[in-house]
C-alpha positions in Angstrom: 16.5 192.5 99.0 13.7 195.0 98.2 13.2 196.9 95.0 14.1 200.6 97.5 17.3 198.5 99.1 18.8 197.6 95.5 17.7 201.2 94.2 20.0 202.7 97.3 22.8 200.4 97.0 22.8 200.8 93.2 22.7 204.4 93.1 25.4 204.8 96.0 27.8 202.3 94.1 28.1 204.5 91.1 29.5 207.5 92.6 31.9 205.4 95.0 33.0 203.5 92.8 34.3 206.5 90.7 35.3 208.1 94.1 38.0 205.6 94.8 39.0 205.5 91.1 39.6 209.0 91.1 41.2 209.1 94.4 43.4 206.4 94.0 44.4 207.7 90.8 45.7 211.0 92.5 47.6 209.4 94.8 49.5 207.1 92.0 49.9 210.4 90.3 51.2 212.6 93.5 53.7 209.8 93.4 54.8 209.6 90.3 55.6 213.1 90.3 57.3 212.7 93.4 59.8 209.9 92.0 59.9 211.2 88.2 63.4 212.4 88.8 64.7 208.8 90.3 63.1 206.8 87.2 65.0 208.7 84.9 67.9 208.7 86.5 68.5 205.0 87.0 66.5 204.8 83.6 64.2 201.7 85.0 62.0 200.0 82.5 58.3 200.6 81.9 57.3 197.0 83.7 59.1 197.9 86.9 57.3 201.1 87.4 54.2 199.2 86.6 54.8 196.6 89.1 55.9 199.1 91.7 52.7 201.3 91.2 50.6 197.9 90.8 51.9 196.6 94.4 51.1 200.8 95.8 47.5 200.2 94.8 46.1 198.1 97.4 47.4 200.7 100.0 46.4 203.6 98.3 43.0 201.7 98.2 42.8 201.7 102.2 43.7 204.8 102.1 41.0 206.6 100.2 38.6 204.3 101.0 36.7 206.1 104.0 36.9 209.2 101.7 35.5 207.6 98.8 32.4 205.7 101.0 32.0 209.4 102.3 32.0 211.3 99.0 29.6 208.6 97.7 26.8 208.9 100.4 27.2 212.8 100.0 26.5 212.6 96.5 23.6 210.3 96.7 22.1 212.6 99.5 22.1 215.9 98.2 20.9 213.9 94.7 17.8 212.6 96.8 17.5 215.8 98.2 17.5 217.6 95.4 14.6 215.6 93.4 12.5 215.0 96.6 13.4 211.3 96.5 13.8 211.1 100.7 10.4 213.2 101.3 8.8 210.8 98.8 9.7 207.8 100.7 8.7 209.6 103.7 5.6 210.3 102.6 5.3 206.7 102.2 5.5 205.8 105.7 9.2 205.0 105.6 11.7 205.4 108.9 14.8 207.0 108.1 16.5 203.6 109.5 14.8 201.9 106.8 15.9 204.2 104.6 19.7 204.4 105.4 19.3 200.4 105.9 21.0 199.9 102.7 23.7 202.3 103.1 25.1 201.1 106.6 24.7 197.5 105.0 27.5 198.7 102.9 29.7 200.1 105.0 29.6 196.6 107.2 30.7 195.3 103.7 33.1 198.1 103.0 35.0 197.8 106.7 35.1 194.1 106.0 36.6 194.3 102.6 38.8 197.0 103.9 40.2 194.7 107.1 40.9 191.6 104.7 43.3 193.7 102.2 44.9 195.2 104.6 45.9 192.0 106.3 46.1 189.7 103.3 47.2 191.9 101.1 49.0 194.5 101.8 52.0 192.8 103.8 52.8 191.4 100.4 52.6 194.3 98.1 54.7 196.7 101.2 57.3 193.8 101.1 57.4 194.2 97.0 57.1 198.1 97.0 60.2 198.1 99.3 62.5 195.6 97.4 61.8 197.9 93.8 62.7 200.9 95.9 66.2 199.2 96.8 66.3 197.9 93.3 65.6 201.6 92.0 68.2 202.9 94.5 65.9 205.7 95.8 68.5 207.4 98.4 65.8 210.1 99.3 63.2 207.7 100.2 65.6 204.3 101.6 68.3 205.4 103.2 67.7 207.3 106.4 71.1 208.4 106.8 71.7 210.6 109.9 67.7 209.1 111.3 68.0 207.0 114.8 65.3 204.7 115.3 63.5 203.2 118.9 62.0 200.3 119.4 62.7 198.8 115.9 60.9 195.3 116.0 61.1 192.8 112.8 59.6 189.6 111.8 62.1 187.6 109.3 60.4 185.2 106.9 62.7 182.4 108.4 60.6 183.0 111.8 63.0 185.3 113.9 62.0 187.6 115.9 64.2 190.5 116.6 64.3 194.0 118.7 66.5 196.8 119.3 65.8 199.6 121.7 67.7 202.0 119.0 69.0 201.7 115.5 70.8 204.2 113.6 70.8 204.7 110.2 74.3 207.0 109.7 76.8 203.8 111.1 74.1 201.1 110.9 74.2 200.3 114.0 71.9 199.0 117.0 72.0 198.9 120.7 70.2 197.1 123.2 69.4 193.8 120.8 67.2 190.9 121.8 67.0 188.3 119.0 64.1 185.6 119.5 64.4 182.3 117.6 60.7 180.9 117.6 59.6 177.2 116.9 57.7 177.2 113.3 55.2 175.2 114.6 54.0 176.2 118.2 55.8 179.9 118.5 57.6 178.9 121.7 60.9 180.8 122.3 63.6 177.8 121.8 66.7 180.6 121.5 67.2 183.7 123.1 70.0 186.3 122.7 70.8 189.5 124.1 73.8 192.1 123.2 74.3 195.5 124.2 75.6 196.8 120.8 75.5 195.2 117.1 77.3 196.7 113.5 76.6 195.9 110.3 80.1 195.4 109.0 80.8 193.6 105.9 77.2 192.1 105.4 77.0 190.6 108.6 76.2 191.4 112.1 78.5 191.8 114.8 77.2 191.8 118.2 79.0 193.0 121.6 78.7 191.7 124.6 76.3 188.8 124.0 74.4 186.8 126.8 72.9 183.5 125.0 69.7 181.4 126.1 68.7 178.1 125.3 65.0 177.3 126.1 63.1 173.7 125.8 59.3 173.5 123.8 57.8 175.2 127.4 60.2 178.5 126.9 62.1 177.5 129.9 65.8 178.0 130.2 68.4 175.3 129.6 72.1 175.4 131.8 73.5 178.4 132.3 74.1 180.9 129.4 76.6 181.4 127.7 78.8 184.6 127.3 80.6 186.5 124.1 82.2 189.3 124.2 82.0 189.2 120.2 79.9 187.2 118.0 78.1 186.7 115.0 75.1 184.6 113.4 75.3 184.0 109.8 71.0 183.0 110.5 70.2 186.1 111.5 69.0 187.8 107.8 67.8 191.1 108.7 69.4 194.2 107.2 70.4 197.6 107.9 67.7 198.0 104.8 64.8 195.9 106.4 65.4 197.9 109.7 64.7 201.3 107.6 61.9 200.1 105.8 60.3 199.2 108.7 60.9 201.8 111.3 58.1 203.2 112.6 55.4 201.1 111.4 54.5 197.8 110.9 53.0 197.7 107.4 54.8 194.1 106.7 53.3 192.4 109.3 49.6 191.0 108.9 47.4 191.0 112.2 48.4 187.1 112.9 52.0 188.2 112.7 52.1 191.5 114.7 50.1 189.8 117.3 52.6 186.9 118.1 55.8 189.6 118.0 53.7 191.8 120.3 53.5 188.8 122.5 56.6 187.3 122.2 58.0 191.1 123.3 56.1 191.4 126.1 57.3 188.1 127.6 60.7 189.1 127.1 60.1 192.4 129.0 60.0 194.7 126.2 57.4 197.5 126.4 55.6 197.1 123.0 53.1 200.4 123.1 53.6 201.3 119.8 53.1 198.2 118.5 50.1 198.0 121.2 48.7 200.9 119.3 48.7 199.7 115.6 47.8 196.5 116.6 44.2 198.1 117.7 44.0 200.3 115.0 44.3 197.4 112.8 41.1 196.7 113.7 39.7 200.5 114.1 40.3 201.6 110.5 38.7 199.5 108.5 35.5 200.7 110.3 36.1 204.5 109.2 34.2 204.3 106.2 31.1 203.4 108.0 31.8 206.1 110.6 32.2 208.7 107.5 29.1 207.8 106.2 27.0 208.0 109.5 28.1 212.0 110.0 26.4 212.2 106.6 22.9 210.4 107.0 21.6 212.4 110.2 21.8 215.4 107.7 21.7 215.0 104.6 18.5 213.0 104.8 16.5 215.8 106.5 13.3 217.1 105.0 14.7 220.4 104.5 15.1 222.9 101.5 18.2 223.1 99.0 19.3 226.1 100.9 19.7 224.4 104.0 21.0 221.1 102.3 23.9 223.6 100.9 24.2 224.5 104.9 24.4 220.7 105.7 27.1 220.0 103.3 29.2 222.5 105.1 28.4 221.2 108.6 29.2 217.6 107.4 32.1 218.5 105.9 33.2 219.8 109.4 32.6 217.6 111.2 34.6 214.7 108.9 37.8 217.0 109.4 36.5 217.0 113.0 36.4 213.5 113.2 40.2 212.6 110.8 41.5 215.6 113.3 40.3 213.7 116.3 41.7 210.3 115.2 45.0 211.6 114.3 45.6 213.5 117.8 44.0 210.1 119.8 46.8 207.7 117.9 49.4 209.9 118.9 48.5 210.6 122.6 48.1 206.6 122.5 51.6 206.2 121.2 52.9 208.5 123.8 51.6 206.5 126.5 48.8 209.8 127.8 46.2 207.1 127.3 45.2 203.6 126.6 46.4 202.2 123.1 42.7 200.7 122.9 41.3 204.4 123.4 43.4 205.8 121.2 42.8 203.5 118.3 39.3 203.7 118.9 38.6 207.2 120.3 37.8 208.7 116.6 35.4 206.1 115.4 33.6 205.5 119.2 32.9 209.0 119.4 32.0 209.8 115.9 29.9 207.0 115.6 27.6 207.3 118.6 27.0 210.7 118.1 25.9 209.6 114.3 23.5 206.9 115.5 22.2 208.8 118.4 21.5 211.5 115.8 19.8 209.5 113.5 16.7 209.9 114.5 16.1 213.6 114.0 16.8 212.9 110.5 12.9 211.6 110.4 12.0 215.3 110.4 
């Protein structure tokens, strides 16, 4: 690495690594605020808050992470600006690509880092957030009494795969249910049932009229199946709790994971778009940082005056609300079905990020 590339990456660490310590610190704080009232009223004990605000800070990381990437390359920028540093190495014969080398380096890094602790990571620390919640018996935030759910999917730790069209948090109750019993080893289907209604009644599952499946190691069916009218399955270890917590996202699940129950829904005939959706985005976000820092570089690393450096601090700030405003409005018109969920996982960061690179270039003037 050159003497410039270490200077850039050196300088641009500083103020982003305080960025994401500052951020991240807010967030903790916003939510300790928010949940003051519940820790002292079930009185829990300093390590539990600990541990619940440890497991909230790989999220929170995530999270801020585009904004802190962002707020670092704007403050090394107008710093460069402001002492000459870019018209300097201008002067010196240097591309702007050459320039910003260092900085797009980083954000590769930064995407990367961002995709691994949100797959490796993050699963885990969801899973422990959500058990000190129940432990902590936060009503406001667990319950979701009087909330009906669709399209509920959930992964049990045992390997069972379940669905249900609805689920309704005031009687705990589910309709529409396909339960999938999956082979540890190879992920084939080897049990398949479907009932029309389930309720949770004294901590089990009772399911109405049940149509079972048996399925050999090629996911095809064995005899006839069998009918219940009534029936329960002391295996089946999901809760009206795990159902709540995972409502309406799939934070639990790593990429692997929401992959195979994506699959495994689709073969069953279940339309998965949601899931479809935050599957892409999985691999969409972690690129935001990069595509934060390229609205910056075309410019703030103009030859201009501070005056018009003041102007481009505006503009760039525009255009990153632009571009979290774009993303937001994409995912949802993705999860309503209006367009592909590829486009509108993507849509933000595609269009943002061409429009940064094929900028780029005027930033040599």
């Amino acid at each position: 690495m050159k003497v410039l590339d270490r200077y850039m990456v050196r300088e641009l660490l500083k103020p982003l690594i305080l960025s994401c310590a500052v951020l991240i610190a807010l967030v903790l704080i916003a939510d300790l605020f928010n949940n003051l009232d519940d820790f002292l009223r079930y009185k829990l004990s300093l390590g539990m808050i600990l541990k619940y605000y440890g497991s909230l800070v790989p999220a929170s990381f995530v999270q801020i992470l585009p904004w802190a990437a962002w707020l670092g390359t704007l403050f090394l920028l107008v710093t460069f600006g402001f002492n000459n540093e870019i018209i300097a190495m201008k002067a010196a014969g240097l591309q702007i690509t050459m320039i910003v080398r260092p900085i797009i380096f980083l954000g590769f890094l930064l995407g990367i880092l961002s995709f691994l602790v949100s797959d490796r990571i993050i699963p885990k620390t969801y899973r422990i957030a959500n058990e000190l919640k129940e432990v902590q018996g936060d009503k406001k935030k667990n319950n979701g009494t009087g909330k009906q759910f669709k399209n509920v999917t959930y992964l049990s730790r045992s390997g069972q795969l379940y669905y249900f069209r609805t689920f309704s948090g005031t009687d705990n109750s589910v309709r529409d249910a396909i339960g999938l019993w999956l082979d540890p080893e190879e992920k084939n289907t080897r049990r398949k049932v479907i009932a029309k209604k389930g309720i949770w009644e004294n901590e089990r599952w009772i399911f109405e009229d049940v149509t079972e499946y048996h399925m050999d190691s090629r996911g095809r069916v064995l005899g006839e199946p069998k009918m219940f009218s009534r029936k329960t399955y002391a295996e089946i270890d999901v809760t009206p709790k795990d159902l709540k917590s995972v409502s309406s996202n799939t934070t639990s699940l790593n990429y692997r994971e929401l992959k195979e129950s994506i699959h495994k829904l689709k073969e069953n005939g279940i339309h998965a778009n949601n899931e479809l959706v935050d599957l892409h985005y999985r691999l969409a976000s972690p690129w935001q940082p990069l595509v934060m820092m390229l609205i910056c570089v075309p410019l703030l690393a103009k030859t201009t005056n501070r005056k018009l450096i003041a102007v481009n601090v505006l503009i760039c700030v525009g255009l990153v609300f632009a571009f979290n405003v774009v993303g937001a409005i994409a995912i949802a018109l993705g999860k309503a079905e209006k367009v592909m969920p590829f486009v509108g996982a993507w849509a933000g960061n595609i269009i943002f990020g061409i429009a940064g690179l094929f900028t780029l270039e005027k930033a040599n003037y």
